[in-house]
N, C-alpha and C positions, 0 to 999 in steps of 0.2 A: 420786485421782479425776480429776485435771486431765487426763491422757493419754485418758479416756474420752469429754470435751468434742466435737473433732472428730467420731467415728462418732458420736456423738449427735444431732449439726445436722448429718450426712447422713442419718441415719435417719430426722430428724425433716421433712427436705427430701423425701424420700421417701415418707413419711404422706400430708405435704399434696402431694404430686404424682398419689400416689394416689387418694387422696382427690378431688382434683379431676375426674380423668380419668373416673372410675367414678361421681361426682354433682354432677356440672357445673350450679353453679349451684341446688343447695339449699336453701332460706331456709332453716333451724336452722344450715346449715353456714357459711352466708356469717357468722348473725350470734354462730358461732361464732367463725371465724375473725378476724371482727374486733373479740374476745372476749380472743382470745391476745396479738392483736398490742397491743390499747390496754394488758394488763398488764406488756408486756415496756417499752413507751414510758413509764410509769409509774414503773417501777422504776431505770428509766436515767435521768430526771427525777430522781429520788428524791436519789441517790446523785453525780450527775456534778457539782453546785457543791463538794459539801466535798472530792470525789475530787480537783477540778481546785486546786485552792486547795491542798490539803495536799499534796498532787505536784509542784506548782511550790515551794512555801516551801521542804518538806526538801532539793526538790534546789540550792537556792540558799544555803540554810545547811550545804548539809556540802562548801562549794567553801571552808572552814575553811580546809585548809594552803595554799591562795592566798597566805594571809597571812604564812605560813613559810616559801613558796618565792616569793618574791616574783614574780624572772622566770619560773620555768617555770610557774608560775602564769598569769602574763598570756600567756604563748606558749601556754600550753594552751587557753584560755578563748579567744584567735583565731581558735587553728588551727579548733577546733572549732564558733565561730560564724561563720567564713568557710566552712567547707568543708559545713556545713547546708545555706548560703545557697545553694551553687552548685550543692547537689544540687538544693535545690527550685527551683531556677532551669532548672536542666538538667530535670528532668519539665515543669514548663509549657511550656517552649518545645519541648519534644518533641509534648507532648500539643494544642498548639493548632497544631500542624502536621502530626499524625498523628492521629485519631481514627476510626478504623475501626469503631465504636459506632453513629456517626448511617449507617451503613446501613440500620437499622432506626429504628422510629419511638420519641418518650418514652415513658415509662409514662404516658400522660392517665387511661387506666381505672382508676390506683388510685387512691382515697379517702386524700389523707393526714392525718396528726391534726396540729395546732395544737401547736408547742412550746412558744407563750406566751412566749417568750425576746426578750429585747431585741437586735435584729440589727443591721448595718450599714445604712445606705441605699443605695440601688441608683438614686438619682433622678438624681445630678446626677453631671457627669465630670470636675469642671475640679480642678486640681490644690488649689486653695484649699480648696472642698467636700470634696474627700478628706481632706484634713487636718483638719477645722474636723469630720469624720464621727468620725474615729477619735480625737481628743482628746477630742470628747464621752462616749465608748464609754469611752474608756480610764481617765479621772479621774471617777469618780464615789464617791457614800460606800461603804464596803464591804458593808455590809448590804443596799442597793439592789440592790446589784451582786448577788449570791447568792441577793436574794429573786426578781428579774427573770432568773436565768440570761445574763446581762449577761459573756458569757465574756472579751472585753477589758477588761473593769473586775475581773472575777475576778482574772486573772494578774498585771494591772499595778496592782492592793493586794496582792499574796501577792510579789510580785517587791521592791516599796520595802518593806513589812514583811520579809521575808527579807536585803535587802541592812543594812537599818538593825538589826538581830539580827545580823549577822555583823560588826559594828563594834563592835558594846557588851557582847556577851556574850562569854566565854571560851569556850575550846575544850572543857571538861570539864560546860560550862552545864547542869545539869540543865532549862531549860526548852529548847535545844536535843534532848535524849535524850527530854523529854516529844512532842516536836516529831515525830519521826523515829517513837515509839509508837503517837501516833494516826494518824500518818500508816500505817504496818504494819497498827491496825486501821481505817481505811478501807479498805485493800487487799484486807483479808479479808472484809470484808463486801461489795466488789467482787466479788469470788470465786464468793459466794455466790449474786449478782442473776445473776455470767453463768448459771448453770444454767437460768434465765427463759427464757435464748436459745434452746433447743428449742420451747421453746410458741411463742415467737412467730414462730419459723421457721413452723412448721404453720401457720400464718396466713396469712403473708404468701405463702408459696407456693402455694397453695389460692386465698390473692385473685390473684396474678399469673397460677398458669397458667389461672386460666379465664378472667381478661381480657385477658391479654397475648399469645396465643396461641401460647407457646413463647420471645417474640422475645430474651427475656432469656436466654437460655440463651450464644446467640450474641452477645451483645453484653457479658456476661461475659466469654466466652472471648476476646473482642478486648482486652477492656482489661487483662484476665490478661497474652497478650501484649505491651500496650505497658508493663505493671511491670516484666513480665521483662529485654524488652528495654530497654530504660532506667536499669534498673537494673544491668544485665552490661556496661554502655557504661559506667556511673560507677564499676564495678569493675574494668574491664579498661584503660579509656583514662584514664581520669582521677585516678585515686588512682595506679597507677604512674606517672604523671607527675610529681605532686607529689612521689612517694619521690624520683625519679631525680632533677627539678630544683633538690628543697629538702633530698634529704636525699643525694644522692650512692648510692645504691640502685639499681643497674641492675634491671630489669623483671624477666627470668631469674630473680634472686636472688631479689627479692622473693615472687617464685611457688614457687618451693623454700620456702623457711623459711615462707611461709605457708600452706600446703598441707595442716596438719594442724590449724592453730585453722581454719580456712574450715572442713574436713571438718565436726569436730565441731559449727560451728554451725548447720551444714545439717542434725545430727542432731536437734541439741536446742532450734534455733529461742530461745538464749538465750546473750547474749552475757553475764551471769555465770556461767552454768556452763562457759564457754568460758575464763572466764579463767587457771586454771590452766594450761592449753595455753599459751595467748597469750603466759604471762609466759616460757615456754620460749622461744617461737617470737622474743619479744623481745631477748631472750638472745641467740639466733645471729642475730640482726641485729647485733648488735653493740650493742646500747642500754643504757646505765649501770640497774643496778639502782633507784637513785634516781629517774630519772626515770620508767621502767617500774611502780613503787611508786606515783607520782603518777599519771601518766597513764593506765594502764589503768581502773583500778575507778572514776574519772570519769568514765570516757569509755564506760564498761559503763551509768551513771547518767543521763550528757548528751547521749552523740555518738551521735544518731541518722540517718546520711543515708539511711538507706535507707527510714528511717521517714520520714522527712519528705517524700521523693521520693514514698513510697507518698500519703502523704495529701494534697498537691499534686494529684498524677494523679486519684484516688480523689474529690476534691471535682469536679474538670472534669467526671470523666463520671457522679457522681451527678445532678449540676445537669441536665446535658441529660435525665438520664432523668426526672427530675422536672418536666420542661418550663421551669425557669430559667435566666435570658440575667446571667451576671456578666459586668458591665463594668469600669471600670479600680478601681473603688472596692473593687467584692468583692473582686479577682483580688489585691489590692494585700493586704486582709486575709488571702485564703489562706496567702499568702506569711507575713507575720507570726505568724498564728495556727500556722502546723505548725511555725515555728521554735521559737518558746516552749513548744508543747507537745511537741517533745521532750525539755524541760529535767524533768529526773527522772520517766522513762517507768514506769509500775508494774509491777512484778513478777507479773503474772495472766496466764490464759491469755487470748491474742490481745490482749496487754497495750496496743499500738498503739489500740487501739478508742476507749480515754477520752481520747488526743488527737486521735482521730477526732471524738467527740465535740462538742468544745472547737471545729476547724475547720467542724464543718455549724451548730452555733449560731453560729456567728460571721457565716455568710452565708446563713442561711436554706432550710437544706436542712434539709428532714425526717429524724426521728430514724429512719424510716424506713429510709432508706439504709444504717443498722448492720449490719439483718437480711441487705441482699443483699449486702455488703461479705461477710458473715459467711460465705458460701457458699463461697468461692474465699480468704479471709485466712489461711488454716490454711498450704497452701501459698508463699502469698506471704511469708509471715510466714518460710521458712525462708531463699528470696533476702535479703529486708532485711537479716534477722540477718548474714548473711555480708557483709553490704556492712559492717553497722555495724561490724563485729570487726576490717574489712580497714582500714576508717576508723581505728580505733584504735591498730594494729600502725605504720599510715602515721603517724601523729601521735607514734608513738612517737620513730618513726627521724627526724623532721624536729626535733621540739623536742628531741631528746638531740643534734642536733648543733648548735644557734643555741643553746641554754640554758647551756650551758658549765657543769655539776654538776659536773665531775670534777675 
């Protein structure tokens, strides 16, 4: 059923497109459409605390042979929390220097719903206040946290519960395998809300195009282009840098031997179905089966730059269309919040979405922003993938040659 997700939220884009055009401004329709959209926002509510909490824990408890590989362990866990960092580093400063979006005006006209979530503050700039913001946020009791959608108190109790579980319990723990179960069924019951996402498409597109009058269309397709591009800049200049400087990989080579997990990820938009390839492709790189063992199917679990990139860019220009000014407190959150949430990304379709999530409660952007993200993610989602697999193959050949396995 998954493959049938996409033509659904164009079809469904479609409806309320039509819909609009032909009864512009209906009272049943309007107070239809904002009928759809409060059940789609309801059901993402619903779901998005235990989603986000059980998505961070298992992927912090199954970083298990950390423990057995000591260094290629901590060279993994680096490579991969510096090279996030740099993606999302590299989208902001692309995106606050390039946004071709504010050529058209916010969305003021749309009515957004109340997430009730406990957000960062946005009042004050000075470095002490940022800090004095985000510790607030971050240490709080765990149940507040969950009952309030409080998403830095979510991850940083699901992050010390996961790291203090991977010290005391064995590798065989059954309440680790209970761990990893419910977390499989939150995924599935993820799964399930996405099919919501049609309804509340026909909503949201029915409220925008009759009050927006088209402008979102273009202003999609701009920010489409700055993913793209930004995202082919951190695959083509920056990871083969890292091969060449850290791992002795000239660029060429690297584009050969990668040129067939890239394909398939472009196909399948999923970097565990990608891995069989990968582990070939790490092979004629030359990379010790050992480390390739390690490092791939964690990095299928953790290493998302291209996700992270995505959700960095993706918060900038939801905030503008929603008429919100982040200043250094939010911008500071963004950063933190896409990092953690690419830590064990969920296996569902447009899987990126529940740390999308996690980043617009964190700074006050309506859950709104899902629906029009959702228009144009299907495609973006196939770049990501191939940044994250090229990520991975890169981290192969650098920690198989600083790791010393052999």
């Amino acid at each position: 059923m998954d493959r049938y997700l996409f033509p659904t939220v164009v079809l469904a884009a479609l409806v309320g497109f039509v819909l609009a055009t032909a009864f512009p401004g209906t009272p049943w329709l309007l107070e239809g459409a904002a009928l759809f959209k409060e059940l789609f926002l309801s059901v993402l509510k619903m779901i998005v605390a235990p989603l986000v909490f059980f998505s961070v824990l298992s992927g912090i408890v199954r970083l298990d042979a950390a423990k057995q590989l000591r260094r290629i362990g901590t060279l993994t866990i680096a490579y991969y929390v510096i090279t996030t960092a740099f993606a999302i580093t590299l989208g902001l400063t692309v995106v606050f220097l390039f946004h071709p979006w504010t050529n058209a005006p916010p969305l003021s006209a749309i009515e957004t719903a109340s997430t009730h979530a406990t957000l960062i503050g946005t009042s004050e700039n000075t470095f002490g206040a940022l800090v004095r913001n985000l510790l607030a946020q971050m240490f709080v009791n765990p149940f507040a946290a969950l009952a309030k959608l409080n998403i830095l108190g979510i991850v940083t109790n699901s992050i010390v519960l996961g790291l203090s579980l991977l010290m005391v319990l064995p590798s065989d723990s059954v309440v680790k395998r209970s761990i990893h179960e419910i977390t499989n069924a939150i995924y599935k019951l993820a799964s399930w809300a996405v099919w919501v996402v049609p309804i509340g498409i026909v909503g949201i597109v029915y409220q925008m195009t009759t009050n927006a009058n088209l402008a979102l269309i273009g202003q999609l397709a701009a920010f489409s282009g700055v993913v793209i591009g930004t995202t082919l800049l951190h695959m083509v200049i920056i990871l083969p840098s890292i091969a060449w400087l850290g791992g002795g990989i000239q660029p060429a080579t690297l584009v050969k031997k990668t040129f067939r997990p890239i394909v398939v990820a472009l196909s399948s938009s999923s970097s565990a179905a990608t891995l069989p390839v990968s582990f070939h492709a790490a092979n004629d790189l030359g990379v010790s089966s050992t480390t390739a063992s390690f490092v791939l199917p964690l990095g299928a679990t953790i290493n998302m730059d291209g996700t992270a990139l995505f959700e960095g860019v993706a918060a900038i220009f939801l905030a503008y269309l929603f008429g919100l000014d982040l200043n250094a407190s939010a911008t500071v959150t963004v950063f933190l919040v896409a990092m953690l949430a690419s830590i064990g990304a969920p296996g569902i379709p447009s899987g990126s979405m529940a740390g999308m999530q996690m980043v617009l409660l964190a700074v006050g952007i309506p859950l709104e922003g899902i629906l029009i993200l959702l228009m144009v993610e299907r495609p973006l989602d196939t770049i990501r993938t191939s940044a994250n697999v090229l990520g991975d193959l890169v981290g192969c050949v650098v920690i198989d040659r600083h790791a010393d396995v052999n």
